[in-house]
C-alpha distance (Angstrom), angle and dihedral (degrees) to the residues before:
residue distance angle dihedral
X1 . . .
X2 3.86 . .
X3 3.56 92.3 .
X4 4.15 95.8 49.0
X5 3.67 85.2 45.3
X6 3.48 99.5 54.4
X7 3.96 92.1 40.1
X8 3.64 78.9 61.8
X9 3.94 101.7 55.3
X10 3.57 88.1 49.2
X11 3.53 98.8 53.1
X12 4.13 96.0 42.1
X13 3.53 111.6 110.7
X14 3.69 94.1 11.4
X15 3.25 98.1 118.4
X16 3.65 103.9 90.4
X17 4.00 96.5 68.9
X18 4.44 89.1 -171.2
X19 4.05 90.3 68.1
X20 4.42 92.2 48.2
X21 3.13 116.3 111.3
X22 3.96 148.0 174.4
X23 3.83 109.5 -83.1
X24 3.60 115.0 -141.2
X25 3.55 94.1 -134.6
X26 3.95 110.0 35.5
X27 3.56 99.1 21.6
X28 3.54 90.0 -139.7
X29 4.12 122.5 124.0
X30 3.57 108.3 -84.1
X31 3.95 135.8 162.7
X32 3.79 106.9 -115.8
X33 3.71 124.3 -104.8
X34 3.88 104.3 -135.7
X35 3.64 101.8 -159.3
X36 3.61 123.6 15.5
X37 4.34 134.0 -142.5
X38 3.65 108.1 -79.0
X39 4.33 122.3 -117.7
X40 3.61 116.8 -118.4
X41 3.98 125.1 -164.5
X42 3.65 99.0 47.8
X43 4.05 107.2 142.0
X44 4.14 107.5 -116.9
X45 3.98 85.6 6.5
X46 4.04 118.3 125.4
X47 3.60 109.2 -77.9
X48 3.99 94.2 -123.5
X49 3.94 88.4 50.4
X50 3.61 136.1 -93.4
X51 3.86 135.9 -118.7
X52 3.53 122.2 -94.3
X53 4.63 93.9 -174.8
X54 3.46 97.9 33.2
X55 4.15 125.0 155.9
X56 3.89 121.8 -171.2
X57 4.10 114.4 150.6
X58 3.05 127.5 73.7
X59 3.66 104.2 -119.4
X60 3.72 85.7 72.0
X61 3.68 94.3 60.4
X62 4.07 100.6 83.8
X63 3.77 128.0 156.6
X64 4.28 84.6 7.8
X65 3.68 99.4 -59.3
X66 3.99 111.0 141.2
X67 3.99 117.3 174.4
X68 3.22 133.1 -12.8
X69 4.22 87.8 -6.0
X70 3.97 81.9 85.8
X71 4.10 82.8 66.8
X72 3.66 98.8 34.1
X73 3.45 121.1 -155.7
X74 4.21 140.9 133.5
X75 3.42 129.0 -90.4
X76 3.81 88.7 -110.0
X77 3.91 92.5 49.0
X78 3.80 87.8 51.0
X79 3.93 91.2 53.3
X80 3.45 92.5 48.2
X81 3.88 109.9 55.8
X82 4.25 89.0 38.4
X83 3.76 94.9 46.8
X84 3.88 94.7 50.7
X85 3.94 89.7 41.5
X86 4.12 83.3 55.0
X87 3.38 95.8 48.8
X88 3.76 98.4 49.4
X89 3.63 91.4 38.4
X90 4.01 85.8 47.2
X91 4.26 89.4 63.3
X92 4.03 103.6 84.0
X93 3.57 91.7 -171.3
X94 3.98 96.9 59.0
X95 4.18 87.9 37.1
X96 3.81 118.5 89.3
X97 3.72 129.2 -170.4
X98 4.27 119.7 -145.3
X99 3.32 109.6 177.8
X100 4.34 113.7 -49.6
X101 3.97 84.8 -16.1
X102 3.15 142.5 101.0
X103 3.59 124.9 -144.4
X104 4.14 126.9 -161.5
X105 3.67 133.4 174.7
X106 4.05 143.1 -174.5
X107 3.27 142.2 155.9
X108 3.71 126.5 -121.9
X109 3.80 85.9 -115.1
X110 3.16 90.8 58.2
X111 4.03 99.2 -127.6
X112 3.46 113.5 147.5
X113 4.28 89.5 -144.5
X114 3.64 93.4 85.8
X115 3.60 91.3 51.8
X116 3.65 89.8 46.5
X117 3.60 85.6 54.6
X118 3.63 109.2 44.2
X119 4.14 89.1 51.2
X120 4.10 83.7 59.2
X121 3.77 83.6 87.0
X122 3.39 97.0 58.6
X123 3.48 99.3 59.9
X124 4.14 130.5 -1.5
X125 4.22 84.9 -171.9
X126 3.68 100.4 65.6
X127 3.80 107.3 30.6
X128 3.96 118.1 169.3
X129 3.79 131.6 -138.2
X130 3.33 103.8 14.8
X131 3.94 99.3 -57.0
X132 3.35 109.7 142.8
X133 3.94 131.8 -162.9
X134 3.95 92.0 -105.4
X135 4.28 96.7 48.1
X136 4.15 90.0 42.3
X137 3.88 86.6 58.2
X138 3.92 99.4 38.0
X139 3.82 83.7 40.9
X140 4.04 97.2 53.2
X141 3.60 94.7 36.9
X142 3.78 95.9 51.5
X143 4.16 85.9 46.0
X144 3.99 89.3 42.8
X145 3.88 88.3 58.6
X146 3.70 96.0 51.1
X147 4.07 97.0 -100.0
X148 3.51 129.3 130.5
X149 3.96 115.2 -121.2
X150 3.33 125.2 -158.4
X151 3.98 124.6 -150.3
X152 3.70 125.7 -177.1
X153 4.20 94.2 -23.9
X154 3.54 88.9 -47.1
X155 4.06 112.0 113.5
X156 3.76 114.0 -155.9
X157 3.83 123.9 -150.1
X158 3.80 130.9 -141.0
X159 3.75 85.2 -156.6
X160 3.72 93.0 58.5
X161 4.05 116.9 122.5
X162 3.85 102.9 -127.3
X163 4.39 125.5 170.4
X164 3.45 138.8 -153.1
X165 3.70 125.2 -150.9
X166 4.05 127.7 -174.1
X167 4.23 112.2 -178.3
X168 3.52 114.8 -172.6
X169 3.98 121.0 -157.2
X170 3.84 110.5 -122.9
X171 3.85 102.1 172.4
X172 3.68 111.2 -72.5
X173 3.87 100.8 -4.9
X174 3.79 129.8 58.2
X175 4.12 117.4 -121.7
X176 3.34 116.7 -143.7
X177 4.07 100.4 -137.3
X178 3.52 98.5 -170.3
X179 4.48 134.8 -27.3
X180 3.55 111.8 -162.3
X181 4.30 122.1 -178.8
X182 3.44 131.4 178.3
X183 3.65 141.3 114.8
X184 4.06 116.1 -37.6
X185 4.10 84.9 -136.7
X186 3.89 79.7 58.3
X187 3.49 102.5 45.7
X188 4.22 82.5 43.3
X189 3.48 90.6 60.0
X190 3.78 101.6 50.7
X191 3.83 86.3 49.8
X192 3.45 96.5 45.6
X193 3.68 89.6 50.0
X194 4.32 85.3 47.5
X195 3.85 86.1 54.3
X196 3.94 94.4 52.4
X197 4.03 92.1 45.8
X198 3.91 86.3 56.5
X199 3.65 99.0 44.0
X200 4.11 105.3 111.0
X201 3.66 126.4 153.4
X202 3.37 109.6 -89.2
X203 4.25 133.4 -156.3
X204 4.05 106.4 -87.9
X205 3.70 98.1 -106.7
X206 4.20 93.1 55.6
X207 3.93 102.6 85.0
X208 3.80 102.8 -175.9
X209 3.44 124.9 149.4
X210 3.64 97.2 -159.5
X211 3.32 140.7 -19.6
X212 4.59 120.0 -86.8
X213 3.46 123.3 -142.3
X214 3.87 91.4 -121.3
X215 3.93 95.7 57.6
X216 3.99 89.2 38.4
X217 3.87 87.6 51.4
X218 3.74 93.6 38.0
X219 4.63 82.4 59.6
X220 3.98 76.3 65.3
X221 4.27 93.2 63.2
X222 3.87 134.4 55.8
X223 3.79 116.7 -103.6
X224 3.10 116.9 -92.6
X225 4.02 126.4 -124.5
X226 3.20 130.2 -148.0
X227 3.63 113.6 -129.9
X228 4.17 101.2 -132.4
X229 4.13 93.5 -171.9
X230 4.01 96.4 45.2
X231 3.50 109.7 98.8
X232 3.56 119.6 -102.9
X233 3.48 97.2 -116.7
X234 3.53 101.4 59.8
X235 3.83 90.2 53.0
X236 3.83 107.7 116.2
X237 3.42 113.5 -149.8
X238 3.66 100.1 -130.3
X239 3.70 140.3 165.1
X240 3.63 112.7 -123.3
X241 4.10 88.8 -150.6
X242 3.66 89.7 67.4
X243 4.02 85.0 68.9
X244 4.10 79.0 66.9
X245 3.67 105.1 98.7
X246 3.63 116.2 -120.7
X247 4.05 96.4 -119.2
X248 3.71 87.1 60.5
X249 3.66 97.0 50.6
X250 3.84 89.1 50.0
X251 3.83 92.3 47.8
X252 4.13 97.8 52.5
X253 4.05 86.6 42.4
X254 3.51 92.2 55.4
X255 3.64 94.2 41.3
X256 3.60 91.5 55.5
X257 3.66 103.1 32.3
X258 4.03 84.8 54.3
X259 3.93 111.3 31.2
X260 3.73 100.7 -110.0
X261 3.47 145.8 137.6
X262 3.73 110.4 -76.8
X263 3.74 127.5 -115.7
X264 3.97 114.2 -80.7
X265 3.72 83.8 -143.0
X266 3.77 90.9 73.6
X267 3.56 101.7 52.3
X268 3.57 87.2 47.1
X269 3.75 96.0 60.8
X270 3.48 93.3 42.1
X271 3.64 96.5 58.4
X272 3.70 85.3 44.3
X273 3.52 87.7 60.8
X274 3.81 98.7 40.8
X275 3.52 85.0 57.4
X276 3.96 99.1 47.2
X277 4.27 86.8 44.3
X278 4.12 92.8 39.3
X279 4.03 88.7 -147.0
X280 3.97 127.8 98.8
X281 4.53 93.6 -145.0
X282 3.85 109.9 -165.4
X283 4.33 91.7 -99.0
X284 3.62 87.0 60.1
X285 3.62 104.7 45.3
X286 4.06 89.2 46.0
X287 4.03 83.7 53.2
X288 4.15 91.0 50.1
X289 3.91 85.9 38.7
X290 4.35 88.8 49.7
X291 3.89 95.1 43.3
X292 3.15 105.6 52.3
X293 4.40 92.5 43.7
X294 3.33 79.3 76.4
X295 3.62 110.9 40.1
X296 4.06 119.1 33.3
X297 3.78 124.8 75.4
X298 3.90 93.6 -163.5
X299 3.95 103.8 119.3
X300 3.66 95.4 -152.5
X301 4.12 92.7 53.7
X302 3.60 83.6 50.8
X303 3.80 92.7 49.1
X304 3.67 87.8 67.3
X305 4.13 105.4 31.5
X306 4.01 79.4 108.6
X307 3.77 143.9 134.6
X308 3.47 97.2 -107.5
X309 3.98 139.5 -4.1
X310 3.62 129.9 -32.1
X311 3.58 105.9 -156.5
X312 3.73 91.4 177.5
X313 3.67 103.2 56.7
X314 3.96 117.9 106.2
X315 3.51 89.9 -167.0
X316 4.22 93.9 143.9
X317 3.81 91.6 -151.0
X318 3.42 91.4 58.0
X319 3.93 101.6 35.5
X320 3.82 78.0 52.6
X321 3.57 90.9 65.2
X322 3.74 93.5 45.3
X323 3.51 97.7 55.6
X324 3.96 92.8 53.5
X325 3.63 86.2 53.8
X326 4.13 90.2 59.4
X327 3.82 91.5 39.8
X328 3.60 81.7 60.1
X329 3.65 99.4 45.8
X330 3.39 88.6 49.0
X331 3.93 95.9 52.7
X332 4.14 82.5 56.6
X333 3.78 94.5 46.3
X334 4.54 89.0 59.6
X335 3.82 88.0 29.3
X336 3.49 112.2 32.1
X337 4.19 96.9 163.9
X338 3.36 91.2 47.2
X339 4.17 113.1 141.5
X340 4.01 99.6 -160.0
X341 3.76 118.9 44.6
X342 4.02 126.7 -164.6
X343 3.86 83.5 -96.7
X344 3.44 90.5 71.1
X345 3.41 98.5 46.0
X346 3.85 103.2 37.2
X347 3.54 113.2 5.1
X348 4.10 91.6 109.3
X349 3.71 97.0 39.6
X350 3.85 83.4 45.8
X351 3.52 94.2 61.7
X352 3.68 100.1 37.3
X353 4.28 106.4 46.2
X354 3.90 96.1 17.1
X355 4.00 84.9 174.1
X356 3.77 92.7 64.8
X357 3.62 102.1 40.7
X358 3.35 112.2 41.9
X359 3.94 102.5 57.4
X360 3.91 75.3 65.1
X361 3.41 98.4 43.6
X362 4.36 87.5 53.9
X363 4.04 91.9 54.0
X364 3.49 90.8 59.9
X365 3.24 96.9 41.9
X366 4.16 93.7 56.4
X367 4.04 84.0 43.7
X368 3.67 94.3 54.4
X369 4.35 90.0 40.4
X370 4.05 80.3 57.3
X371 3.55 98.2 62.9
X372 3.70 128.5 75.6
X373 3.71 124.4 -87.5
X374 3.53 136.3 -145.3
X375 3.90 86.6 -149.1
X376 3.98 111.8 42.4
X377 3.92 89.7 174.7
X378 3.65 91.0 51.6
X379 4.19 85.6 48.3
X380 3.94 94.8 47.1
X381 4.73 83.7 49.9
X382 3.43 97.0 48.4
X383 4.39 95.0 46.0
X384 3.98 88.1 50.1
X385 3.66 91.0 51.2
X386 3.45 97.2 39.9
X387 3.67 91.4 49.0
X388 4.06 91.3 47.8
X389 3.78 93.6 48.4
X390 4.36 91.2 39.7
X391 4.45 82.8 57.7
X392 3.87 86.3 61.3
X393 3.40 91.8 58.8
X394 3.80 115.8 38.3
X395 3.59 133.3 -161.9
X396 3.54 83.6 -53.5
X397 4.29 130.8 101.7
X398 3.34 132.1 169.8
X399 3.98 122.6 -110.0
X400 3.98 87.7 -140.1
X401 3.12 142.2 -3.7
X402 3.93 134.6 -146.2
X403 4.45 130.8 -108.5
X404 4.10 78.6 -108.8
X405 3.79 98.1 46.0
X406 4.31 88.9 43.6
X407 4.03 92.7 55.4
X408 4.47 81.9 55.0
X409 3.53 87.0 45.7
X410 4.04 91.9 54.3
X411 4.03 89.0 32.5
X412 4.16 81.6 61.2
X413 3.33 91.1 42.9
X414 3.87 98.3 54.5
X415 3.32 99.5 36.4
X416 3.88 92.0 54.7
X417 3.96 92.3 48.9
X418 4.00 86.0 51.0
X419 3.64 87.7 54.2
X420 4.03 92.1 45.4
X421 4.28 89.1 46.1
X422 3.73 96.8 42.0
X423 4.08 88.4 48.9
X424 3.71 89.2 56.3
X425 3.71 102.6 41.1
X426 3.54 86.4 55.8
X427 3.43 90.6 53.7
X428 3.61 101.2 52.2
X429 4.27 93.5 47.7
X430 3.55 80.2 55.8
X431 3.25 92.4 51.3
X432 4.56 87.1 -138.3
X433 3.87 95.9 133.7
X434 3.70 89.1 150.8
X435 3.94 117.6 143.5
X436 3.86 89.2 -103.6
X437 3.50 93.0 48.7
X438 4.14 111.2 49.1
């Protein structure tokens, strides 16, 4: 009966052989549908569904073809593609929302695991049917490396065909930002390689695994504030990732979703914002760490684009950052209730004109070494190492340095303050506060 039936629908309206023409996605002879179903559940989208094929100027409308004849294809054809884009789009849980897009998934299979999967990078805090943190990493990484993993009787496959979809609303049509298919074990792979770029030692009482694409994106934004006196009613509920323009969102997908360089736009805002905050947090210095993996060709910035510490590189930029990070420690060891640091007060300038600041930044220093401290063990650490790191440079700083050589200035920076926290949260489960041991 199916088969008679659909003999049927192709034939209908057939019968006028001047009006067939070549359908885009058969190739067979087909009377045009001239305007197609509408999709629903696109975020910022009309309500009653916009077009996806959709032809209104005139300079489209060559040789006599008005609508959707410019992107010919049967009536059957047209109720296809927009029915199965509804009914994906029409699952919330399999349906995630970046900034003004809207991102969908499947797999040619048709199991709804690798979906499940592939929207574990967007966020680790709000994972859906029972994929946890620890199976979407075992899962990926297993699938990255060409092995088959198997989850709750299901077997996944490497070799499985899987797409990606992002549709943008712009007014009464839908933009496709950017549809990517391949192989899941390929896609695993470029993520798996995403989640080793941002892995960065992190304080003790952060516990992530690896690092979303909604808490990367939201290092892009300011933080928002809660207004305490506006009345509760007027509070929009908002997501502060929609504030992420749409471009941008594209860009890092693509990055990751392909293995290449990312965007210059994002390291741009995020120094913008490092500079507005004055702190390097751990999200941030995995982003500087992950963007420039991919982009700069100087061996010694590579030397320390690391998990942790290299306390052999001479990389200036980066001892740089170091040393700012024990100038501040030491400002804490002679003042330990002090409100406003040296990183509030120099950090930017620090990392821009090193040559002007840190003369400065040394006199205070040898003012606060003068004074007593509650810690003398602490006092006699932070001099050796400050002495150590202050050989590598010289008498010498540079007037300015570059957007590169500022992301291994905060890289030295963070990485010295992790080394400083990490020291002294050891020290307090240990409960070995002594004055030697701080």
């Amino acid at each position: 009966m199916q088969k008679a039936w659909n003999t049927y629908y192709d034939q209908k309206g057939n019968d006028d052989k001047s009006s067939l023409v070549s359908s885009l996605v058969s190739g067979k002879l087909v009377v045009p549908e001239k305007t197609h179903p509408r999709i629903k559940n696109v975020a910022g989208a009309h309500p009653a569904g916009s077009a996806l094929i959709t032809f209104n100027a005139a300079a489209f409308c060559s040789h006599g073809a008005v609508q959707n004849e410019n992107a010919p294809m049967s009536k059957r054809e047209a109720y296809e593609y927009t029915t199965a884009l509804n009914t994906l789009l029409a699952d919330e849980s399999r349906v995630q929302r970046i900034g003004n897009d809207t991102v969908i998934s499947w797999a040619c299979c048709g199991n709804a695991v690798y979906s499940d999967l592939f929207s574990g990078l967007y966020s680790s805090e709000t994972q859906s049917n029972g994929l946890d943190e620890k199976t979407i990493k075992d899962a990926t990484c297993a699938l990255a490396q060409g092995r088959r993993y198997d989850y709750e009787g299901i077997r996944l496959n490497p070799d499985e065909h899987f797409h990606i979809l992002a549709l943008s609303p712009n007014k009464s049509r839908l933009a496709i930002r950017f549809y990517l298919t391949d192989t899941f074990g390929v896609f695993a792979h470029n993520i798996e390689q995403y989640y080793q770029d941002t892995e960065i030692r992190r304080p003790r009482y952060d516990k992530t695994g690896f690092l979303p694409i909604l808490r990367l994106l939201g290092q892009t934004i300011r933080k928002q504030r809660k207004d305490e006196n506006a009345p509760v009613k007027k509070q929009k509920k908002k997501s502060a990732i929609e504030n992420v323009s749409s471009e941008m969102v594209s860009a890092i997908m693509q990055a990751i979703l392909n293995g290449t360089p990312y965007p210059v736009t994002l390291i741009n805002v995020v120094e913008r914002r490092i500079n507005v905050e004055r702190d390097v947090p751990p999200d941030k210095a995995a982003i500087i760490k992950a963007y420039y993996l991919r982009k700069t060709t100087n061996e010694q910035f590579k030397e320390v684009l690391q998990m942790d510490i290299n306390e052999e590189s001479e990389y200036l930029p980066y001892v740089l950052g170091r040393i700012f990070s024990i100038y501040e420690q030491i400002q804490l060891g002679a003042i330990p209730n002090i409100n406003t640091t040296i990183k509030d007060k120099y950090f930017t300038s620090a990392s821009t004109t090193p040559a002007r600041i840190f003369p400065i930044l040394g006199d205070l220093a040898a003012k606060h070494m003068r004074k007593a401290w509650k810690s003398e063990g602490l006092k006699i650490t932070l001099d050796k190492v400050l002495g150590t790191l202050t050989q590598k440079v010289g008498d010498h700083y540079p007037s300015r340095l570059s957007l590169e050589e500022r992301g291994a200035f905060q890289l030295g920076y963070y990485f010295e303050n992790q080394k400083r926290f990490n020291k002294t949260n050891k020290s307090n489960e240990d409960n070995e506060q002594g004055e030697n041991n701080d």
